[in-house]
mmCIF file as Biopython writes it, N, C-alpha, C and O atoms, coordinates in Angstrom:
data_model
#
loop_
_atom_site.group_PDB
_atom_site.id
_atom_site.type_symbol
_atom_site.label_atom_id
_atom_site.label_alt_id
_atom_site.label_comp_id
_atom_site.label_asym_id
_atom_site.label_entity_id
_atom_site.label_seq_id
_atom_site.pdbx_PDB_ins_code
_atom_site.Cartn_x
_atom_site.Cartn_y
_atom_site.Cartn_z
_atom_site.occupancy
_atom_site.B_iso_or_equiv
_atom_site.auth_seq_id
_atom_site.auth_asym_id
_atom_site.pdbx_PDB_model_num
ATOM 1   N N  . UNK A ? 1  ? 27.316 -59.374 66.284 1.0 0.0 1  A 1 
ATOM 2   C CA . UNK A ? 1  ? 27.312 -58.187 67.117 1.0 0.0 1  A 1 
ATOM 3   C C  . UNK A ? 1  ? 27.886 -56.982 66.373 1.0 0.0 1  A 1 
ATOM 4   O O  . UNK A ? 1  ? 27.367 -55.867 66.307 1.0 0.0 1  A 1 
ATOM 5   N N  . UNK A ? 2  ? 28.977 -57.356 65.853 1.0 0.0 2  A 1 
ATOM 6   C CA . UNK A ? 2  ? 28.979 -56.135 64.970 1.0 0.0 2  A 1 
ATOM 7   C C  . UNK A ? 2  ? 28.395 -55.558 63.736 1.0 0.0 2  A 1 
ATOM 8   O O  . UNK A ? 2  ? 28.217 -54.365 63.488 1.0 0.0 2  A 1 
ATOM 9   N N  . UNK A ? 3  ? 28.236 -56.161 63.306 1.0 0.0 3  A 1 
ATOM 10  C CA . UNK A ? 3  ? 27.392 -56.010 61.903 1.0 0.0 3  A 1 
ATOM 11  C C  . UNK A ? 3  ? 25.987 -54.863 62.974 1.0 0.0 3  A 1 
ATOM 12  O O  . UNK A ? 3  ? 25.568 -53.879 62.362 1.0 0.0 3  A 1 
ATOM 13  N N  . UNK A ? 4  ? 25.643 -55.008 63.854 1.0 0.0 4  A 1 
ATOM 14  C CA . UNK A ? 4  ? 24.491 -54.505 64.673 1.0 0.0 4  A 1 
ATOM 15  C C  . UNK A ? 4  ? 25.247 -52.801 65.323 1.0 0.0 4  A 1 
ATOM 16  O O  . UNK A ? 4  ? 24.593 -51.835 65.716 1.0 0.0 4  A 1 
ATOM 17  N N  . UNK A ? 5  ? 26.498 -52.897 65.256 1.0 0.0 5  A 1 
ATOM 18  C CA . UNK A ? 5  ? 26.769 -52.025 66.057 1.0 0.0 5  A 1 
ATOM 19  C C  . UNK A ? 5  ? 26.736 -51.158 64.743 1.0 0.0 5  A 1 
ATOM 20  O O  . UNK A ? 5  ? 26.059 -50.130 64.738 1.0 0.0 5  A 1 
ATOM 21  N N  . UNK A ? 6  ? 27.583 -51.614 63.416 1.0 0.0 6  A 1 
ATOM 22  C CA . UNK A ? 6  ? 27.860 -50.522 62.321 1.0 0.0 6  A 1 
ATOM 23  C C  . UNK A ? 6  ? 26.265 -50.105 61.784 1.0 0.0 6  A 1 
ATOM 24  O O  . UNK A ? 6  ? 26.094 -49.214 60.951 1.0 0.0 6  A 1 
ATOM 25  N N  . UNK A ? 7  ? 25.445 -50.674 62.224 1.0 0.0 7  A 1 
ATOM 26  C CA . UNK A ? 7  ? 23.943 -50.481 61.239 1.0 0.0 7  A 1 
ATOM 27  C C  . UNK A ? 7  ? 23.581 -49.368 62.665 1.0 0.0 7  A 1 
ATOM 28  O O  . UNK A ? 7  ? 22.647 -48.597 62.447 1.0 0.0 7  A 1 
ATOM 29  N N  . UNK A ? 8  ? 23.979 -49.300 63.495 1.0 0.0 8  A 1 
ATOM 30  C CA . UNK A ? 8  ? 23.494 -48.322 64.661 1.0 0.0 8  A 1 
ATOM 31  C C  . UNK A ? 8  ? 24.411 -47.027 64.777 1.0 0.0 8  A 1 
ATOM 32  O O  . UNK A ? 8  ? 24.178 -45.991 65.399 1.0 0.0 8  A 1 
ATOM 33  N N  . UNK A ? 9  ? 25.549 -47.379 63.985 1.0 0.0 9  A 1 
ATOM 34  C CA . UNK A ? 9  ? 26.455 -45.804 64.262 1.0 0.0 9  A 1 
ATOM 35  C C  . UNK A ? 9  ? 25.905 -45.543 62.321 1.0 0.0 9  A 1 
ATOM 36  O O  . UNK A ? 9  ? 25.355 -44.448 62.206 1.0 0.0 9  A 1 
ATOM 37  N N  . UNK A ? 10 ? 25.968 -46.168 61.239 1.0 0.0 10 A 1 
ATOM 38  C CA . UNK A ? 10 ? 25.035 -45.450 60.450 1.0 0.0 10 A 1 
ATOM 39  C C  . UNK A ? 10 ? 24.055 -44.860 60.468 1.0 0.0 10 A 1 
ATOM 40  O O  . UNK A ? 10 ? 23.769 -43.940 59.701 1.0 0.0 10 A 1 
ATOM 41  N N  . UNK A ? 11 ? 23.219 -45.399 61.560 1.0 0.0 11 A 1 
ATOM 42  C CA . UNK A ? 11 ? 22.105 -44.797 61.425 1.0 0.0 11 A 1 
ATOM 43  C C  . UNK A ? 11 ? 21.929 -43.642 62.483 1.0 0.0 11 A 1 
ATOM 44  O O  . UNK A ? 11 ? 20.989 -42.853 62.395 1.0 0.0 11 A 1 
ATOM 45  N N  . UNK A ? 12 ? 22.726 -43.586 63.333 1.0 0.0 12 A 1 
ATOM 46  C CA . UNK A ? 12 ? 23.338 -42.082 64.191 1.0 0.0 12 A 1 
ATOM 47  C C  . UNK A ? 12 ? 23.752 -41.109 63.173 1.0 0.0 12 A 1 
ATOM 48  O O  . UNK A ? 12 ? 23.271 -39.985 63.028 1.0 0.0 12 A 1 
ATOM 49  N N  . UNK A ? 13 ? 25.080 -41.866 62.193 1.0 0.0 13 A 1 
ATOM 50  C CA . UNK A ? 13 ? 25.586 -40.635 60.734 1.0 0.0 13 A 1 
ATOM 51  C C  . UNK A ? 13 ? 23.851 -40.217 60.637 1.0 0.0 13 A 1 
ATOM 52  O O  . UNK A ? 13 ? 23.246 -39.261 61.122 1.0 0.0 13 A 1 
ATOM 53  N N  . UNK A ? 14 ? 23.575 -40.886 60.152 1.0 0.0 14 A 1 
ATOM 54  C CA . UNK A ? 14 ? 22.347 -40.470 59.113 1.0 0.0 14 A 1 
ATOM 55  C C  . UNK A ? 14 ? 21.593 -39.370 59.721 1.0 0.0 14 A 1 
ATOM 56  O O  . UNK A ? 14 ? 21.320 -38.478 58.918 1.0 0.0 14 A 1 
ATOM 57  N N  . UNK A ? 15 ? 21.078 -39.143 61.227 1.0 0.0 15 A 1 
ATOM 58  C CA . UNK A ? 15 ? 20.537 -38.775 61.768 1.0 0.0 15 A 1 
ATOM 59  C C  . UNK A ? 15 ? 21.262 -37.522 62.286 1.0 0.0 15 A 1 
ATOM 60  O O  . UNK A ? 15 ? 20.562 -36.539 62.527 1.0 0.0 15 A 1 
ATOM 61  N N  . UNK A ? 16 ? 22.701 -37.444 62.501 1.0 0.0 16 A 1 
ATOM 62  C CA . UNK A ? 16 ? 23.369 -36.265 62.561 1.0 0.0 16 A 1 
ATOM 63  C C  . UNK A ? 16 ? 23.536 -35.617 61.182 1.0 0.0 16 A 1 
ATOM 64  O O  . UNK A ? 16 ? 23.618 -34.389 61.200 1.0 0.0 16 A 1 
ATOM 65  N N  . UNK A ? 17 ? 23.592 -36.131 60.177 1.0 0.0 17 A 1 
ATOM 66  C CA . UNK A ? 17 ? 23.715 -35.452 58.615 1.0 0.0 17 A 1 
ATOM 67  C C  . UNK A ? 17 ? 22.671 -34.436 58.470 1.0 0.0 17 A 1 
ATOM 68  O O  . UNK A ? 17 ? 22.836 -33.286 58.063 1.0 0.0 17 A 1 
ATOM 69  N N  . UNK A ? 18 ? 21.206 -35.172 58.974 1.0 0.0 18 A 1 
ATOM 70  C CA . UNK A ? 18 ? 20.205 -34.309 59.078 1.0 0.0 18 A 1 
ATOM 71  C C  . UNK A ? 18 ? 19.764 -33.189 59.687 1.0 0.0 18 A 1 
ATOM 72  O O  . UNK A ? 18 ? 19.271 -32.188 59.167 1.0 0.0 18 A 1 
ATOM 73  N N  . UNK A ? 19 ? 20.028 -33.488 61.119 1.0 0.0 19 A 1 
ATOM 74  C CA . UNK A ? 19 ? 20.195 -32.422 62.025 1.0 0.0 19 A 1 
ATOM 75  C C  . UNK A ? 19 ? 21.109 -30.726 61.578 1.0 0.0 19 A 1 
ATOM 76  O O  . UNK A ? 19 ? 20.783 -29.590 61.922 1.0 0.0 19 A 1 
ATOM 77  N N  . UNK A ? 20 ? 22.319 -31.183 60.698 1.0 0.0 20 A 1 
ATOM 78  C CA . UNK A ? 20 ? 23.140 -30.362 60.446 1.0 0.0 20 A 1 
ATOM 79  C C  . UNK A ? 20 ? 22.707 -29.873 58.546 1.0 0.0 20 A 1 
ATOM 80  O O  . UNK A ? 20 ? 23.353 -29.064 57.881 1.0 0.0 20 A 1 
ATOM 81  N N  . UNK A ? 21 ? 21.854 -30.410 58.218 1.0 0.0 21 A 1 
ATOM 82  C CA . UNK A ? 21 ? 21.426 -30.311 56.796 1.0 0.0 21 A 1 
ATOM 83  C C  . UNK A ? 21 ? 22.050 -30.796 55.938 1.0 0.0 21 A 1 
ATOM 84  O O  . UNK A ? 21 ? 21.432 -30.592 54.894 1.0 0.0 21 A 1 
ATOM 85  N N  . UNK A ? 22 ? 23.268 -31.535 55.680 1.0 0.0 22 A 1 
ATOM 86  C CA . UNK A ? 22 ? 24.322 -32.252 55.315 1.0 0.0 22 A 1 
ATOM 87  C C  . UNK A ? 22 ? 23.324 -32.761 54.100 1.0 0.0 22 A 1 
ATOM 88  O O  . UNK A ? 22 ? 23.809 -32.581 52.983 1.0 0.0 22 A 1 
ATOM 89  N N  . UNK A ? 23 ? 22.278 -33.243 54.122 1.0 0.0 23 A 1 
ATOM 90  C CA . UNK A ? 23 ? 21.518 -34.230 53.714 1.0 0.0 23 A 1 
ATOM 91  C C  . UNK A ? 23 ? 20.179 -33.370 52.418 1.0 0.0 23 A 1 
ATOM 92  O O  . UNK A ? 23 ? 19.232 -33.798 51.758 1.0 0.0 23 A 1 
ATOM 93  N N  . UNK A ? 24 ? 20.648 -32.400 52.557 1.0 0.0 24 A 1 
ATOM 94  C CA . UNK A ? 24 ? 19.705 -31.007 51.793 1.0 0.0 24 A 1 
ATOM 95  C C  . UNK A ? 24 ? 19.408 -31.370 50.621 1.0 0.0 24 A 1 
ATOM 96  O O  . UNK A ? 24 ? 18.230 -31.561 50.319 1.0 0.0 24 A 1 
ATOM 97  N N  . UNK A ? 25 ? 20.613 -31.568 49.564 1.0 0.0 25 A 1 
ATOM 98  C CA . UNK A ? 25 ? 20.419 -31.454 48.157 1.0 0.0 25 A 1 
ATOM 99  C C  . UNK A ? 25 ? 19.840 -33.085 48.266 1.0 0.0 25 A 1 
ATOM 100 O O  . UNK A ? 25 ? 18.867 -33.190 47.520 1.0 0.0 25 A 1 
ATOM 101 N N  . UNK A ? 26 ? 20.175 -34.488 49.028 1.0 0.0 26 A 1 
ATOM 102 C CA . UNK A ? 26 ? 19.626 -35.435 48.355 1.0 0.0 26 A 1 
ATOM 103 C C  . UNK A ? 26 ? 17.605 -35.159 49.017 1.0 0.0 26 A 1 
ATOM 104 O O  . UNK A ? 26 ? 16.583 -35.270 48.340 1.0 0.0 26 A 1 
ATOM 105 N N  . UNK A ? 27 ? 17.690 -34.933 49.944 1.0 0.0 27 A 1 
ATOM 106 C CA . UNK A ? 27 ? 16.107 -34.269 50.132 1.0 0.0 27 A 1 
ATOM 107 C C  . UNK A ? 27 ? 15.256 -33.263 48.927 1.0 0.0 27 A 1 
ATOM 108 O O  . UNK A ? 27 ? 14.066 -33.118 48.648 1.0 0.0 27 A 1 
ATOM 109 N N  . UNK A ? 28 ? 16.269 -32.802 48.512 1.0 0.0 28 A 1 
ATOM 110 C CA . UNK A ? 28 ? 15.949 -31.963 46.996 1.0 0.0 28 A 1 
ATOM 111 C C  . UNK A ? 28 ? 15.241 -32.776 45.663 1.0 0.0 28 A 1 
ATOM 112 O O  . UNK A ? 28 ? 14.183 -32.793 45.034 1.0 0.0 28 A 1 
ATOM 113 N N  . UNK A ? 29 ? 16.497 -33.396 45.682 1.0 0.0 29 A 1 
ATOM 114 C CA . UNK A ? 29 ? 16.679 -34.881 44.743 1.0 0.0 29 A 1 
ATOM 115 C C  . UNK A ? 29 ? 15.325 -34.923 44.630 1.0 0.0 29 A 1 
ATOM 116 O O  . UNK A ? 29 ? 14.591 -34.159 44.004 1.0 0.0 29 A 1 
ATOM 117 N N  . UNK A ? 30 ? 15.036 -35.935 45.326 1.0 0.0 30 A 1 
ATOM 118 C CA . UNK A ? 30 ? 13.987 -36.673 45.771 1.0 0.0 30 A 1 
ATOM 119 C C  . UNK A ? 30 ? 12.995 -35.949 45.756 1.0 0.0 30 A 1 
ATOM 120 O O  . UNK A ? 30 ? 12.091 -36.583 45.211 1.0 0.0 30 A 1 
ATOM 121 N N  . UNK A ? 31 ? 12.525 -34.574 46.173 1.0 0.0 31 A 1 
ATOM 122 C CA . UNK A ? 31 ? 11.533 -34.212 45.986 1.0 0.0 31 A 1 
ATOM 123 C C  . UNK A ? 31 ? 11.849 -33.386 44.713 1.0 0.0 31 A 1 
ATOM 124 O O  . UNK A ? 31 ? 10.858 -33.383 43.982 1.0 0.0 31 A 1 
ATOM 125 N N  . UNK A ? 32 ? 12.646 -32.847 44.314 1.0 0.0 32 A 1 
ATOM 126 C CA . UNK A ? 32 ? 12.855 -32.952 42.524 1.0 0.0 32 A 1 
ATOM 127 C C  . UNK A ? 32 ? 11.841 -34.124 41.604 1.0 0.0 32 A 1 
ATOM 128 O O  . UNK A ? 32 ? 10.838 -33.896 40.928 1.0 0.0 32 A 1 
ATOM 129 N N  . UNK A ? 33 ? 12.523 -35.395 41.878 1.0 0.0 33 A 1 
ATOM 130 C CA . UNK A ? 33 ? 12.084 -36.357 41.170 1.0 0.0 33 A 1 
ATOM 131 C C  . UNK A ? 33 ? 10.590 -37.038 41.228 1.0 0.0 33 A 1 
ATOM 132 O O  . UNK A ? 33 ? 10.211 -37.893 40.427 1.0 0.0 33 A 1 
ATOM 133 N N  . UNK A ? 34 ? 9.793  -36.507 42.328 1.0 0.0 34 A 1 
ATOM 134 C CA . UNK A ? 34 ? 8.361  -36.522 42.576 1.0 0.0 34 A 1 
ATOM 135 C C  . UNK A ? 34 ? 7.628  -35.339 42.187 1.0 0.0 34 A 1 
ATOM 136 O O  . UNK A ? 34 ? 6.458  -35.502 41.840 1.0 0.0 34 A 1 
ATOM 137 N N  . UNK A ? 35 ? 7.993  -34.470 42.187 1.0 0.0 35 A 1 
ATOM 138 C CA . UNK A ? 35 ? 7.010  -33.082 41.550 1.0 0.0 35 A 1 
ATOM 139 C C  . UNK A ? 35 ? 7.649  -32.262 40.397 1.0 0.0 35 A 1 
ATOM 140 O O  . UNK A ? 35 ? 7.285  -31.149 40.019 1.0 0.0 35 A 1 
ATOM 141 N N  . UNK A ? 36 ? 8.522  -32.906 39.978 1.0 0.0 36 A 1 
ATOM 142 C CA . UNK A ? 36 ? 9.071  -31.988 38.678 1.0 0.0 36 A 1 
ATOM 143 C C  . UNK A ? 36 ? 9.663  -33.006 37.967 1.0 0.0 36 A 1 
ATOM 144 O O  . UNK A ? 36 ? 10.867 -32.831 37.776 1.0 0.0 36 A 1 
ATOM 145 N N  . UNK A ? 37 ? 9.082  -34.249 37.413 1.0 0.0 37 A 1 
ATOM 146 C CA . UNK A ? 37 ? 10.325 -34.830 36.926 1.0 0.0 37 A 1 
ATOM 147 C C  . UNK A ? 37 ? 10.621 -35.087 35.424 1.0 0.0 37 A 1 
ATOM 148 O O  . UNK A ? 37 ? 11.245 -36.010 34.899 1.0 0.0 37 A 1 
ATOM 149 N N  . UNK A ? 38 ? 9.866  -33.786 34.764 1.0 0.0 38 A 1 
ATOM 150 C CA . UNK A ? 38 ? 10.581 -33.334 33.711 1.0 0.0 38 A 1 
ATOM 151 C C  . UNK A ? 38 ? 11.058 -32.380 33.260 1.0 0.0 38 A 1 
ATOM 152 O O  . UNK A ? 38 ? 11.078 -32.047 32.075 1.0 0.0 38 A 1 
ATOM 153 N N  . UNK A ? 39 ? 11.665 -31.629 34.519 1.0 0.0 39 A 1 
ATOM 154 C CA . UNK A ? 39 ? 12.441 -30.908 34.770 1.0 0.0 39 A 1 
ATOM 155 C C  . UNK A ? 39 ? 14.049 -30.903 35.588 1.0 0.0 39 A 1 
ATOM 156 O O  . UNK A ? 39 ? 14.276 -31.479 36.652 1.0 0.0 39 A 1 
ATOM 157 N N  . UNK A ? 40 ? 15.260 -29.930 34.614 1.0 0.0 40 A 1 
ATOM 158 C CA . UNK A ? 40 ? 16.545 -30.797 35.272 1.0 0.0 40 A 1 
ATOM 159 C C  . UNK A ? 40 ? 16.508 -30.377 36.261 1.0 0.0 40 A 1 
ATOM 160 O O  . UNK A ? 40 ? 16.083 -29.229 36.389 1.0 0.0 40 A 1 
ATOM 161 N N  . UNK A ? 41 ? 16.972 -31.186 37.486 1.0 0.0 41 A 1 
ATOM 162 C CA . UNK A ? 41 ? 17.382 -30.786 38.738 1.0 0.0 41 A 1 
ATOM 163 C C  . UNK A ? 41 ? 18.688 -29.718 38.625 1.0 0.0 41 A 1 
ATOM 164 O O  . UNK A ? 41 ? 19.325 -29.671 37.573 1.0 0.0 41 A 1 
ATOM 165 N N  . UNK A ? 42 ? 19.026 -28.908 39.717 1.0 0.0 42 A 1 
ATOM 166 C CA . UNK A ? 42 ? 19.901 -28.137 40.044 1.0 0.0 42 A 1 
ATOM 167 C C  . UNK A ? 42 ? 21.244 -28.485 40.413 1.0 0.0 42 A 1 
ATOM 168 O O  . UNK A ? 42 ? 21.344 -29.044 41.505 1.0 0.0 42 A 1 
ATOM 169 N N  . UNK A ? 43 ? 22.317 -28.286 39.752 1.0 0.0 43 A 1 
ATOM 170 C CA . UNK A ? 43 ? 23.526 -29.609 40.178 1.0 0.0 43 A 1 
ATOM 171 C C  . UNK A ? 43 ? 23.877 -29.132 41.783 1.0 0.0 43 A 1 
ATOM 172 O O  . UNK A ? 43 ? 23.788 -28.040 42.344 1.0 0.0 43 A 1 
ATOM 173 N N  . UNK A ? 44 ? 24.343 -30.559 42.275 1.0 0.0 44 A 1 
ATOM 174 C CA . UNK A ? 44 ? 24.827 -29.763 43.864 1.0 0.0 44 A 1 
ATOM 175 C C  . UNK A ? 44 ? 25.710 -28.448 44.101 1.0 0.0 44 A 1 
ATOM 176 O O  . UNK A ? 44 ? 25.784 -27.825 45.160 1.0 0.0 44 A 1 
ATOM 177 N N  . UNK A ? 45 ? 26.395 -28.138 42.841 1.0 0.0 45 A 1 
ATOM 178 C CA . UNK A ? 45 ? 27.285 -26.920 43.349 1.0 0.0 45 A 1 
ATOM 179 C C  . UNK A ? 45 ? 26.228 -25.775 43.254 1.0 0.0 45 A 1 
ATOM 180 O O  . UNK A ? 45 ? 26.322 -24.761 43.946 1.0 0.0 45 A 1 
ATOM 181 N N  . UNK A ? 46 ? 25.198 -25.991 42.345 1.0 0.0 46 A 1 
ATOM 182 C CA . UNK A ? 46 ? 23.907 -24.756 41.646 1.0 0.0 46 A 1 
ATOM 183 C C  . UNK A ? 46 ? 22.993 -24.981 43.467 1.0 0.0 46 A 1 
ATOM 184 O O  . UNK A ? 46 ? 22.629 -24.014 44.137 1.0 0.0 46 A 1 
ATOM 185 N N  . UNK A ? 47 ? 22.866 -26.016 43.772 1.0 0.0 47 A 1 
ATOM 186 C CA . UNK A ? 47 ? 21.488 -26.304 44.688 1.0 0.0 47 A 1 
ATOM 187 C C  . UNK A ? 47 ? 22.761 -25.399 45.965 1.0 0.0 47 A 1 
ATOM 188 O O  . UNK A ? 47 ? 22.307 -24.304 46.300 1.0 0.0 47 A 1 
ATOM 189 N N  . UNK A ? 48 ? 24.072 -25.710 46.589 1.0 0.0 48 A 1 
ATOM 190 C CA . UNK A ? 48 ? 24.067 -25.327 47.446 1.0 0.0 48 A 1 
ATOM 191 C C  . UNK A ? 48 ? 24.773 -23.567 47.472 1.0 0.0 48 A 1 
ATOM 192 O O  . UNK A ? 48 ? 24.810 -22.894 48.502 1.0 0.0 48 A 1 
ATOM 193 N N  . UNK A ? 49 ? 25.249 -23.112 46.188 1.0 0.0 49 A 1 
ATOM 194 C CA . UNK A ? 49 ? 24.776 -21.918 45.869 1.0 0.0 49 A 1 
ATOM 195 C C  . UNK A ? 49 ? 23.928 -20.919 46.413 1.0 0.0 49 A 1 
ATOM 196 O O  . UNK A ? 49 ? 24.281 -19.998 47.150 1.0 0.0 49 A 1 
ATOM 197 N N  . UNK A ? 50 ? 22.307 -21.267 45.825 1.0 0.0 50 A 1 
ATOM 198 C CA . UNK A ? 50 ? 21.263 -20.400 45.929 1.0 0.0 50 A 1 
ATOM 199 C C  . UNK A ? 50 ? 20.792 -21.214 47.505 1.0 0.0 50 A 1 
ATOM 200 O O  . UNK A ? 50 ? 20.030 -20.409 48.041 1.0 0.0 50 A 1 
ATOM 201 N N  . UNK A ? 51 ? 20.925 -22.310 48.315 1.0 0.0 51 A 1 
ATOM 202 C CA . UNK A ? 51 ? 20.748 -22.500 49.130 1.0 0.0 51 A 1 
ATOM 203 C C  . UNK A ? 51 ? 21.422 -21.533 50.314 1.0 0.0 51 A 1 
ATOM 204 O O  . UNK A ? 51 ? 20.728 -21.069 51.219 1.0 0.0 51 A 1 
ATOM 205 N N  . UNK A ? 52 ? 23.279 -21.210 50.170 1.0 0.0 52 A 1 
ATOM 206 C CA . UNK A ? 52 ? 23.769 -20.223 51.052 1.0 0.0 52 A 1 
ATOM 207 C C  . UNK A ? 52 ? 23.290 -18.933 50.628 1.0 0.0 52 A 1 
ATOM 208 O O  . UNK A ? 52 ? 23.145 -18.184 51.594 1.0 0.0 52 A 1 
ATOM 209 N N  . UNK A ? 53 ? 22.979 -18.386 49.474 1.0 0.0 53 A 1 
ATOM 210 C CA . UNK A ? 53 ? 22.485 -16.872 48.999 1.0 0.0 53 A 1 
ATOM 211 C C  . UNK A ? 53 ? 20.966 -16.896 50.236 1.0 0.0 53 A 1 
ATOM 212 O O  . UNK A ? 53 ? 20.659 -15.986 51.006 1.0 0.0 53 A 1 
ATOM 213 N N  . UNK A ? 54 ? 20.347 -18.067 50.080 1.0 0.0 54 A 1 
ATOM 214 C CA . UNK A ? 54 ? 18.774 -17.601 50.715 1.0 0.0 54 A 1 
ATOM 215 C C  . UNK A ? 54 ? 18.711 -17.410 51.854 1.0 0.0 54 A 1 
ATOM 216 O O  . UNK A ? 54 ? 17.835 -16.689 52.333 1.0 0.0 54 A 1 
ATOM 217 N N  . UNK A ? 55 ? 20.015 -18.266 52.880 1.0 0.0 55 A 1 
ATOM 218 C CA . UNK A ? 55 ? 20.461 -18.141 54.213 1.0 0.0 55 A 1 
ATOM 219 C C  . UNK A ? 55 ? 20.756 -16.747 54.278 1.0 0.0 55 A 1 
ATOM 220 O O  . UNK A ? 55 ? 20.031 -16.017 54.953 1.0 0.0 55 A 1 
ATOM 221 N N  . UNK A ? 56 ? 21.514 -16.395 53.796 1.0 0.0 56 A 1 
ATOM 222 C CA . UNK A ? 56 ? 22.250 -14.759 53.481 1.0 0.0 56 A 1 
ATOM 223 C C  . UNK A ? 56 ? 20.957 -13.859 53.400 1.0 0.0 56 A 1 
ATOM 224 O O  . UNK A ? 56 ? 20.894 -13.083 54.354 1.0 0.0 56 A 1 
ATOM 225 N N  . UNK A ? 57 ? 20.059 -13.774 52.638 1.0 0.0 57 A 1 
ATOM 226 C CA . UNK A ? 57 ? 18.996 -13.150 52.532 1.0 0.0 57 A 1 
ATOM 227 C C  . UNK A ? 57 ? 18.003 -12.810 53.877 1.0 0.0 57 A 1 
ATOM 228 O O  . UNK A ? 57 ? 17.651 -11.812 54.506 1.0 0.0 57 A 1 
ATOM 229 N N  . UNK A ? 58 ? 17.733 -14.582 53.921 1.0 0.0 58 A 1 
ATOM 230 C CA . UNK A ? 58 ? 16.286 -14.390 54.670 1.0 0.0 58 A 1 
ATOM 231 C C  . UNK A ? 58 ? 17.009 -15.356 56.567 1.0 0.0 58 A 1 
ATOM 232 O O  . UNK A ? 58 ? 16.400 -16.340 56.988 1.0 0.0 58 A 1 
ATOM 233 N N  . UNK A ? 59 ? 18.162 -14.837 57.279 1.0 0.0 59 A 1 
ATOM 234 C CA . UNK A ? 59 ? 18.675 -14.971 58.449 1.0 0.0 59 A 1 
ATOM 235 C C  . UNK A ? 59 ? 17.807 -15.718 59.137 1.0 0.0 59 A 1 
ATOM 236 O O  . UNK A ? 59 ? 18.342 -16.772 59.482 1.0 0.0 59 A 1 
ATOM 237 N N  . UNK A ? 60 ? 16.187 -15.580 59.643 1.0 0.0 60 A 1 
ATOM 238 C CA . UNK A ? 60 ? 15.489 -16.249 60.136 1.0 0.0 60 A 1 
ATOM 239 C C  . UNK A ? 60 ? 15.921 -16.108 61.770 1.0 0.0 60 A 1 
ATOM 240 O O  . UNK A ? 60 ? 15.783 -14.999 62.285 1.0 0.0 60 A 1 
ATOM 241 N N  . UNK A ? 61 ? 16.382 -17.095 62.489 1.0 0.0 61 A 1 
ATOM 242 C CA . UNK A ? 61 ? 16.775 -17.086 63.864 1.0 0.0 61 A 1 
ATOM 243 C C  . UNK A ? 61 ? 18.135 -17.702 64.173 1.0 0.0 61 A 1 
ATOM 244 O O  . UNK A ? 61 ? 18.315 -17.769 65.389 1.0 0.0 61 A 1 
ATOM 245 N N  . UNK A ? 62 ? 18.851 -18.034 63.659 1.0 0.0 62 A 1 
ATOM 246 C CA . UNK A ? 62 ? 20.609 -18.313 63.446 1.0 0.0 62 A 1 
ATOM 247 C C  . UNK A ? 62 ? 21.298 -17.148 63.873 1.0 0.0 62 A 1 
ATOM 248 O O  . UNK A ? 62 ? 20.833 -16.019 63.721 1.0 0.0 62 A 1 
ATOM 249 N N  . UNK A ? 63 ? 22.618 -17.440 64.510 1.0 0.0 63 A 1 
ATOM 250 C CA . UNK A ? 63 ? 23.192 -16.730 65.505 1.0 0.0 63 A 1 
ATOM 251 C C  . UNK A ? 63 ? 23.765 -15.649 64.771 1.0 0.0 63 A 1 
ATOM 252 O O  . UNK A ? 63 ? 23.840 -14.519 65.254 1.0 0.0 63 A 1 
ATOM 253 N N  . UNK A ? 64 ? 24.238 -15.984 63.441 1.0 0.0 64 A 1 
ATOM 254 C CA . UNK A ? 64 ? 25.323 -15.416 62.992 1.0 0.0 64 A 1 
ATOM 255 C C  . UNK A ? 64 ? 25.372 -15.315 61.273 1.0 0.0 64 A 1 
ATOM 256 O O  . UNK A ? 64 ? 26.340 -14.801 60.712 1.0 0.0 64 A 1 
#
């Protein structure tokens, strides 16, 4: 029973990580490593960088 409960609150994390974008740069990753992959990826401090600059830029519909 437990082993069932921790594979169900992981997979809640997982699903709130996403919701909140938590989960950005390994979504990057990954599509890094399928369409560019001889090219270096962006390190996480570089990816979430130009990720807050583009928020800053292009606001979209966010409160604030």
């Amino acid at each position: 029973m437990l082993p069932r409960i921790r594979a169900a609150l992981r997979e809640a994390w997982q699903v709130v990580r996403g919701v909140v974008g938590e989960n950005a740069y390994e979504k990057y990753l990954e599509h890094h490593r399928l369409h560019h992959p001889d090219a270096q990826p962006l390190s996480e401090r570089e990816f979430w960088r130009q990720h807050i600059d583009r928020g800053d830029r292009n606001p979209g519909a966010r409160c604030c």
